[in-house]
Structure formats: structure tokens, C-alpha cells
SERO-4910 file (N, C-alpha, C, O; in steps of 0.05 Angstrom, whole numbers):
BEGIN
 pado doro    nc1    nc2    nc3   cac1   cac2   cac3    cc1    cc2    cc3    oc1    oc2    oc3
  Unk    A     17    -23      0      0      0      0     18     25      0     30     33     20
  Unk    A     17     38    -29     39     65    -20     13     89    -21     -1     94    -40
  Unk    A     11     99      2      7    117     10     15    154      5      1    174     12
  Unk    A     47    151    -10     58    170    -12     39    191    -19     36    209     -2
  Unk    A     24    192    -45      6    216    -58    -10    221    -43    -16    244    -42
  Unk    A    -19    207    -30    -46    220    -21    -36    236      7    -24    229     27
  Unk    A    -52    273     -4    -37    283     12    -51    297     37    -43    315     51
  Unk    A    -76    282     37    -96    286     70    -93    267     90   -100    243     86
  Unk    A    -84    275    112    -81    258    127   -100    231    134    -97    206    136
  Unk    A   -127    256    138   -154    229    150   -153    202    117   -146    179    116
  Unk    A   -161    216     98   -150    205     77   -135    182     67   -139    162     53
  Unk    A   -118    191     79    -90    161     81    -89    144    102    -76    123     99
  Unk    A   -103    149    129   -108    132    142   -131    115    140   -134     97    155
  Unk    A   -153    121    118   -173    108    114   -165     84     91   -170     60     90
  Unk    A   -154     99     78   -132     73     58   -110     57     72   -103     35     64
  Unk    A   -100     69     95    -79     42    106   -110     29    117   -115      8    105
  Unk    A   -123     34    132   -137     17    155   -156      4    139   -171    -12    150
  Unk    A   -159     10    107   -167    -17     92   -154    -35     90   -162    -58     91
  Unk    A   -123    -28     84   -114    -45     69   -105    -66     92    -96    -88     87
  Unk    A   -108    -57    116    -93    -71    138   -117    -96    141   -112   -117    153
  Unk    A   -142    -93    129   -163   -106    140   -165   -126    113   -177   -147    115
  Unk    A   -152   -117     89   -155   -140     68   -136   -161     72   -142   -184     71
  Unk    A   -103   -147     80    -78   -166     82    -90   -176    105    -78   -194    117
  Unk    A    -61   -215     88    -75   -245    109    -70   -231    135    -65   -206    136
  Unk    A    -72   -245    155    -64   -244    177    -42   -261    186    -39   -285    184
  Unk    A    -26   -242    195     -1   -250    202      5   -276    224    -11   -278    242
  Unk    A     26   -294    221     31   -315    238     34   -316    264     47   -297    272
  Unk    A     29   -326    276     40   -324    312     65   -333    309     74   -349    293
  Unk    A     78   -315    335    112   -317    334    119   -347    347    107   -359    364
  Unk    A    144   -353    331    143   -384    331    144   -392    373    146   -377    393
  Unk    A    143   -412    372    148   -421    412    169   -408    419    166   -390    435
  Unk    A    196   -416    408    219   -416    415    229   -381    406    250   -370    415
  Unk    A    218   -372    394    229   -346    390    208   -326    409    184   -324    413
  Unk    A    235   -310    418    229   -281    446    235   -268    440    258   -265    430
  Unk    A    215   -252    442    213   -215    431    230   -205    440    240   -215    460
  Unk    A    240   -182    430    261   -167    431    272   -155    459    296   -153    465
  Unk    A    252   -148    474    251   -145    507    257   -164    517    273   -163    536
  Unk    A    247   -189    508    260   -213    526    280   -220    515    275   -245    512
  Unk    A    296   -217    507    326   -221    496    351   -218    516    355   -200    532
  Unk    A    361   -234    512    384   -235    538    399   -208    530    405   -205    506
  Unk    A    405   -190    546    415   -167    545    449   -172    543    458   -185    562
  Unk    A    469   -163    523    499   -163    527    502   -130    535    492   -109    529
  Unk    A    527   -139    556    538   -103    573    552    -92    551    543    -75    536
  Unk    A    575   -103    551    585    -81    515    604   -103    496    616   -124    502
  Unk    A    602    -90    475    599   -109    453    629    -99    444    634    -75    447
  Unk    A    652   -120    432    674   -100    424    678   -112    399    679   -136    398
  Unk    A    681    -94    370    687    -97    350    687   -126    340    700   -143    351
  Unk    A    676   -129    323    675   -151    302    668   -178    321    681   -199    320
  Unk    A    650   -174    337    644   -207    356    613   -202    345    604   -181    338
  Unk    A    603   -224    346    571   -231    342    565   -219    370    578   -213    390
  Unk    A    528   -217    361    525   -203    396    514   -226    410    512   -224    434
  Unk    A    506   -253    396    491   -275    417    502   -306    395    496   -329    401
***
């Protein structure tokens, strides 16, 4: 949905909040995968190491 032209606000949100209601519906997040808050936190990271 590009949105760009249309240049009224109420307008463009009546076109996203269709289009949000035509697209599938998205998957549930798998078991094993934790949202970004639940992510093991690293203290500091030094050059060129993976962070997990």
C-alpha cells in the first residue's frame, strides 16, 4: 500500500486501515522465538564479535 500521494491525512489513514483489513493475517511468533525485550541483554559489545 503506497500511500505517498495521497496528501490528507484522515484520507491516508482510511486507505492504510483498509488495506490492513484486506492483508492475510499474520503468523503467531514461533514457541521458541522471544521478543526483543526478552532477549538476553549483552553489557558491551567490542568490535567484530557476534552479539549472541
Amino acid at each position: 500500500m503506497n500511500t505517498k500521494n495521497v496528501t490528507d491525512k484522515l484520507e491516508r489513514k482510511k486507505i492504510k486501515r483498509t488495506a490492513r483489513k484486506k492483508a492475510a493475517p499474520k503468523a503467531k511468533r514461533a514457541a521458541g522465538v522471544s521478543r526483543g525485550s526478552l532477549k538476553k541483554k549483552i553489557r558491551h559489545q567490542t568490535q567484530g564479535q557476534r552479539k549472541r
